[in-house]
N, C-alpha and C positions, 0 to 999 in steps of 0.2 A: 504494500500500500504506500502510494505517494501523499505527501502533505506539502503543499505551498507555508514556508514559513516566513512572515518579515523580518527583514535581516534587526530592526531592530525590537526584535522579538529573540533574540535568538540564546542571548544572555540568560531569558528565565527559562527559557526551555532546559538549558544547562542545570539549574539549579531545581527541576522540577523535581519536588517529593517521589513520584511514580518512578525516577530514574535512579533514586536511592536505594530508594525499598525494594526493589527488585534485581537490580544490579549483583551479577554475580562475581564481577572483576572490577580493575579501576579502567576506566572507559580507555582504547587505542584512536592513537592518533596517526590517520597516511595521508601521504602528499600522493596524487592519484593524474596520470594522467593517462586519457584513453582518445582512439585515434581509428574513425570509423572507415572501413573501407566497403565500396559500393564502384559499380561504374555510372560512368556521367549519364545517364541515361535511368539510374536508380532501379535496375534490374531488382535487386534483393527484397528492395524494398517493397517494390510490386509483386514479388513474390511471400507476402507478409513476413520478413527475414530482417534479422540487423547481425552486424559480424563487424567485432569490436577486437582492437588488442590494444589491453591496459598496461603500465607500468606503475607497481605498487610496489614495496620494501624492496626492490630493484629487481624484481623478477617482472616478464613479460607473459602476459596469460591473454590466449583468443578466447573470447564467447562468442559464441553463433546464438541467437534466440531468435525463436520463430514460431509461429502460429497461435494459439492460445486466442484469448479475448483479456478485457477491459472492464468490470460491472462494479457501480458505487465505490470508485476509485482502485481497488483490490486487480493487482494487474497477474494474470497467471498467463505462463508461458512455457513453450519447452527450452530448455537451457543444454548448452551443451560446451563444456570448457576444459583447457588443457592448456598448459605450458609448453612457448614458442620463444625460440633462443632470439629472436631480433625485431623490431616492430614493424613487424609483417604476419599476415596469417600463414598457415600449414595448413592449404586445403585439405589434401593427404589426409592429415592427422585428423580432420573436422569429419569428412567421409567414414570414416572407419567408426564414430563415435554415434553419427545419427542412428536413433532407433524408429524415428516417428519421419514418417513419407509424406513430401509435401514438393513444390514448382522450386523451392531452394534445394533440394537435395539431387536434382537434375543440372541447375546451375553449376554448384559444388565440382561437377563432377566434367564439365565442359573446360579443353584449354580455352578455346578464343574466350568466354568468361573468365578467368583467370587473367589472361593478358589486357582485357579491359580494368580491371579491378585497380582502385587507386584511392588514395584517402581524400575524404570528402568534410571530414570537418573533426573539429575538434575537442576534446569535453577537458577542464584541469580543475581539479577539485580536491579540495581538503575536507576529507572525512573522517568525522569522529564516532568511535563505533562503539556501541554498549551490548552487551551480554545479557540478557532479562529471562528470570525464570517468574512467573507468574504463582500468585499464589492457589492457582487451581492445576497447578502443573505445565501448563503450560509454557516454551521457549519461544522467544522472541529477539530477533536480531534489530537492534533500531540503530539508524544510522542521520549522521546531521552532516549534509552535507553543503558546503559555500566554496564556492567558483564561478566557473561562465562557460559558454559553449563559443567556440568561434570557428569562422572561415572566413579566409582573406582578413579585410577588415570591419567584421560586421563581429558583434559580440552579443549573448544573450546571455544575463544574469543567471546562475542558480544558487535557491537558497530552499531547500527544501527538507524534510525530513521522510524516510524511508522505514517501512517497518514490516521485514521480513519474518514469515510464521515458519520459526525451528519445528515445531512438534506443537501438534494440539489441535484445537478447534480456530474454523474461521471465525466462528461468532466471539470469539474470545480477542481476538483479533481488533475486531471491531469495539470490543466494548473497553479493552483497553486504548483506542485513539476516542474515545467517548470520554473517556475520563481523561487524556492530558488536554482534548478540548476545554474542561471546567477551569483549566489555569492558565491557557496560552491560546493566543487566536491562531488556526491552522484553515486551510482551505486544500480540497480535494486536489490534487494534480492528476489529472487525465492523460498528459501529454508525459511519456518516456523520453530520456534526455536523447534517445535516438529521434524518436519524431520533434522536437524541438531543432535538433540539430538538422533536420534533412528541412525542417521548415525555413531554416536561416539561411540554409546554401540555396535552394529556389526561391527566397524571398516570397515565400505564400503566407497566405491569411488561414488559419482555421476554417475547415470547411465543414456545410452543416451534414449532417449524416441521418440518412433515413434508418425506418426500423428491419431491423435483420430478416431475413428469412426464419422462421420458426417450422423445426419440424419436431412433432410429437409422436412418440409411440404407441397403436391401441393395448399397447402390453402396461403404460402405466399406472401405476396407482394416480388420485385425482391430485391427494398432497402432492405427489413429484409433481407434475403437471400444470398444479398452482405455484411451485417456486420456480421450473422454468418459464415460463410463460411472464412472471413477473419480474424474475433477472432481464429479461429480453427485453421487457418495457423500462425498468433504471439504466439500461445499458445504451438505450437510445436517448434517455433524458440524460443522460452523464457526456455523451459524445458530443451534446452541440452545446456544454458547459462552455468550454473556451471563448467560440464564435460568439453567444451571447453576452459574454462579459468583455469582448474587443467593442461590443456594442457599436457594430456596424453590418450586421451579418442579418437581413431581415429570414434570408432562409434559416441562417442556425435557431432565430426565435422561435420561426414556423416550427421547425422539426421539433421543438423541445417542446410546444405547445402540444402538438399532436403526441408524441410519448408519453407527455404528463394524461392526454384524454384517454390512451389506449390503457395507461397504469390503473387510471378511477376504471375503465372498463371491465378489467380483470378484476380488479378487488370487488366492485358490484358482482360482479359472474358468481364469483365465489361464498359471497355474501353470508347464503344462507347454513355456510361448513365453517367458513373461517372469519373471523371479525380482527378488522385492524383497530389497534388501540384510539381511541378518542382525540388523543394529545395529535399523532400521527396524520389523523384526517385533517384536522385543523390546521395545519402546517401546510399540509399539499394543497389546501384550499387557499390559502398565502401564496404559494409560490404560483397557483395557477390562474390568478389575479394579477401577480405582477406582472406575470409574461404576457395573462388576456388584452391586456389594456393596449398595451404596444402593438399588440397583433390587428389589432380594431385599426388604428389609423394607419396603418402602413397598406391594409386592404385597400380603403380609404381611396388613398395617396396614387398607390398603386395600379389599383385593380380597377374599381368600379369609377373613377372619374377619366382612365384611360378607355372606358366603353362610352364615352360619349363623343358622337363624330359630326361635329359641327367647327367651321372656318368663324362662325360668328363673332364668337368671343372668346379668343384660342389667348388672348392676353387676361379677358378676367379669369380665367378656368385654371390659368396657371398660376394665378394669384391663389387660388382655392386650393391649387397641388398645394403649392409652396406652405401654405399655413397647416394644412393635414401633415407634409413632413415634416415642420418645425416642430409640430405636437408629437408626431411619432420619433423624433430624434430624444426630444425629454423624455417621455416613458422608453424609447430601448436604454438609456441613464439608469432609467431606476430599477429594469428589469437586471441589466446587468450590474446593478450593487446588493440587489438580492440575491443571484447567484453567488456573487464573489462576498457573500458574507458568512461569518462563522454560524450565523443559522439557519443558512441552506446547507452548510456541510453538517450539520449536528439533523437535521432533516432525512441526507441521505444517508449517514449512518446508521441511523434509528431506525432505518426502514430494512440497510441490509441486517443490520444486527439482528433485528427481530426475524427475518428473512431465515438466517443462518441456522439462530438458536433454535427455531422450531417450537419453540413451547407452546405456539397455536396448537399442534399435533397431539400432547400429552393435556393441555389442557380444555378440549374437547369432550363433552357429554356419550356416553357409550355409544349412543344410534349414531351420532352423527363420528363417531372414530369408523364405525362399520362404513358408515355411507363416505370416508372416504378412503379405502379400500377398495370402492367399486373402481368395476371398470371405465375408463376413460371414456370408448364411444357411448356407452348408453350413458353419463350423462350430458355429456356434448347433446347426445340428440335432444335430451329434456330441456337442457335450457335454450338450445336454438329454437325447438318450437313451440319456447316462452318469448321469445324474442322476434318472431315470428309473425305470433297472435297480435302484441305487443303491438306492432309495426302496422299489420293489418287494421285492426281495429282504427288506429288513429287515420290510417291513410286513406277511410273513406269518408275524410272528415272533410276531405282535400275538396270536394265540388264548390264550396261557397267559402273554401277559410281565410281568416284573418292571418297575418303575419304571426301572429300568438300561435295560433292552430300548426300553421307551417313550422313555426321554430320545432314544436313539440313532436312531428312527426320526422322531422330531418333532424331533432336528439335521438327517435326511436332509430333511423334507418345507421345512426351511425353505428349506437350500438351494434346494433346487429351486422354490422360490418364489421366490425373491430374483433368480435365474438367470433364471428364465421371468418378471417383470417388467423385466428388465434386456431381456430381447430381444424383448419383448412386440411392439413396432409394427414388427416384423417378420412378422407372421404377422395373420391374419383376424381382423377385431374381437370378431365376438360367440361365435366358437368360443375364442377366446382368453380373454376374460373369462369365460367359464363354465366353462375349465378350472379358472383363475387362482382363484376363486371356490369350487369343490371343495376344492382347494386349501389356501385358504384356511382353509377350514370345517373340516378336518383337521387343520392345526395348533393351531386354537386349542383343538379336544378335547383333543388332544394336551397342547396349554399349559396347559389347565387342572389337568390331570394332574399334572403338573409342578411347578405354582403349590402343591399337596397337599401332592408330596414334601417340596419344598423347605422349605413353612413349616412341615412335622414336626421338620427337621433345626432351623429358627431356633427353634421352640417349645421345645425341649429345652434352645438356648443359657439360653432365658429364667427354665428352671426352676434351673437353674445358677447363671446370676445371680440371683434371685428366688423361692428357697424357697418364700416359701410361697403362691407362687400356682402349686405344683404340683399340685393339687387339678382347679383350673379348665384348666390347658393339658392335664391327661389327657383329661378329659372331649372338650375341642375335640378332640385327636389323635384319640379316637376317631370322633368326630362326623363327619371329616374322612375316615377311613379309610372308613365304612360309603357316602360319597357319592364316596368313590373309587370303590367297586367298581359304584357305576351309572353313573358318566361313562365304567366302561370298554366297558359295554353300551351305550355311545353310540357311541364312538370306534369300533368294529369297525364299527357303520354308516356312519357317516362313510365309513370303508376302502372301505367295498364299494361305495358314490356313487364314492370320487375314481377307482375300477377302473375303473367302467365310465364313465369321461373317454377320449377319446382325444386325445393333444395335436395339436393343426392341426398341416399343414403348407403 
């Protein structure tokens, strides 16, 4: 697990109670420097691969690490390392060690790769390293590291803390950065000093990341299936971490908003087996408020003022862009000081902690421990066609409804999107994606609907703040209203395609 720390934080971290008490030696001290090689072209990388050779107490050691994932900062990988007499790797020596087959171990094994291979940037860091045995047993390696990353003349600070699990439980893990939270402010690091380093030599932005493929097994219990299915969903809220907190990334906000909708999706799904703590809900409703707000006028700004096509007033309309993204520049501000605060990381802790520890499991009512035992698809089928009904019911509400009626049926169809990709590779491929696909095709009518109401409600703030550009936002509200009422001549079609869907079984 990585930790962002501020360097002028870094004094009481040294002095933190939990480093004493635990402490099984007096902490080492190395001067560290490591020297990435890749070719200009970032082959490895695109091969999810990093291949490092460090000098530490004057010996030269390659790591190759590759594949693994990233979830609520907790970084797992395959590792594979051995001493090299000069600072260059020994593919030879890497070859013979891989046990786990992946698009790197093909490379590895290529000369013209080899002959591309070249150092690509640079990490020098002083780490101080501590020994922890936990008083539940558990070892942990915590490490404090301050340096920079460089290539050519570009430098990127590090000042981070590192807390490798010797032996034990991941929830243990977690629940000791839980507790040096309570002393010292720490923020999640997502980004591995390799991906930091590869971002400095291409001079790139953090980029936002959709949610992963999810594939489930009909062989699982429902508990397993509730913890993957909800890693999947922190793991896409945690990847557009960065982007939203550079606060310029309107996609990294998008994706992070949609991970945060598909995480409430899951924990509703599950609802009636597993209940998230009180304190937990409340928080995600925090963070799902900071990021909503921003996401509103960047549509705004974006979307629905570029669907209007008129030469008339192409100078006031831009007046209207320009004030929607000044509004949306302050809220992605506040969205990204909510991420980068010590209580969106005590948020995603608390969620994988609890995630880890399982105690929803053990402290479950006997029927419902049975009932989640059961098999996966049967109840995949039960709550999809709750979700289903759910959908239908409201969607024949569509002949005459209000904006209010639409919201509540494009809440229903999303669920039910979110659910029916959640258990998707459970069911028949091409019957599956052409539901998923109807689907699909219905809430974005739906959303677009939506996208109307909503920027009539922000167009109003604008004329409030902005007098006198009430002229121009009447005109749009109307503009806006007359292509409401044919998107809703769309939307009814839509209905009547996603009806005649029948979901696989």
């Amino acid at each position: 697990m990585k930790l962002f720390i501020r360097p002028q934080d870094i004094a009481s971290f040294k002095k933190h109670p939990l480093l004493k008490k635990y402490a099984q030696s007096a902490p080492v001290v190395q001067e560290q420097v490591g020297i990435y090689f890749d070719t200009e072209t970032h082959e490895l990388r695109k091969s999810d691969a990093g291949l490092r050779v460090r000098l530490a107490a004057k010996v030269w050691t390659q790591t190759l690490k590759a594949g693994g994932e990233v979830g609520s900062g907790l970084h797992q990988r395959h590792e594979w390392e051995s001493v090299v007499h000069r600072a260059e790797p020994d593919l030879y020596a890497l070859r013979k060690m891989i046990d786990v087959r992946g698009a790197w171990d093909h490379l590895l094994a290529s000369p013209k790769f080899a002959a591309r291979l070249r150092p690509i940037f640079t990490t020098t860091v002083s780490r101080t390293i501590w020994q922890l045995q936990l008083s539940n047993g558990s070892e942990i390696e915590c490490v404090l590291d301050q340096g920079n990353i460089s290539h050519a003349d570009r430098n990127d600070a590090v000042s981070e803390v590192e807390l490798e699990l010797k032996s034990g439980k991941a929830s243990h893990l977690f629940g000791f950065a839980l507790e040096l939270l309570k002393k010292v402010p720490l923020r999640i690091e997502n980004l591995s000093k390799a991906e930091r380093g590869y971002i400095l030599h291409a001079q790139e932005k953090p980029g936002a990341v959709k949610a992963e493929s999810l594939r489930l097994s009909k062989n699982m219990t429902m508990n397993q299936a509730f913890a993957t299915i909800v890693e999947n969903c922190l793991r896409q809220v945690q990847a557009n971490a960065p982007g939203v907190i550079a606060a310029d990334s309107m996609e990294s906000l998008h994706q992070m908003r949609i991970g945060l909708r598909r995480l409430r999706s899951a924990l509703k799904l599950f609802q009636e087996l597993i209940t998230l703590p009180e304190d937990l809900k409340e928080e995600l409703e925090w963070l799902s408020d900071a990021i909503s707000a921003a996401r509103d006028w960047d549509v705004l700004a974006t979307k629905t003022l570029a669907t209007i096509r008129t030469d008339a007033v192409d100078d006031e309309l831009d007046e209207v862009r320009q004030a929607a993204l000044a509004k949306a520049v302050l809220l992605h501000q506040v969205a990204a000081s909510a991420v980068d605060s010590v209580r969106y990381t005590r948020l995603i802790l608390s969620l994988a902690h609890w995630l880890q520890d399982g105690a929803w499991r053990e402290s479950l009512p006997p029927l419902k421990g049975k009932d989640l035992r059961k098999r996966l698809k049967m109840f995949s089928q039960d709550m999809l066609e709750k979700d289903q009904q759910r959908l239908k019911k409201r969607g024949r509400q569509l002949k005459d409804a209000d904006a209010k009626t639409r919201h509540r049926v494009r809440i229903a169809a999303k669920k039910m999107r979110y659910d029916t990709e959640f258990f998707q590779s459970l069911y028949p491929s091409r019957e599956t994606k052409e539901y998923v696909a109807a689907l699909a095709d219905l809430q974005d009518g739906l959303g677009s609907l939506n996208d109307i109401a909503v920027g009539d409600e922000l167009l109003s703030q604008i004329e409030k703040d902005q007098s006198e550009l009430t002229g121009i936002t009447g005109f749009i509200r109307g503009y806006l209203a007359a292509r409401a009422a044919e998107d809703e001549c769309k939307v009814k079609k839509l209905w009547k395609k996603f009806k005649a869907k029948q979901f696989p079984e």
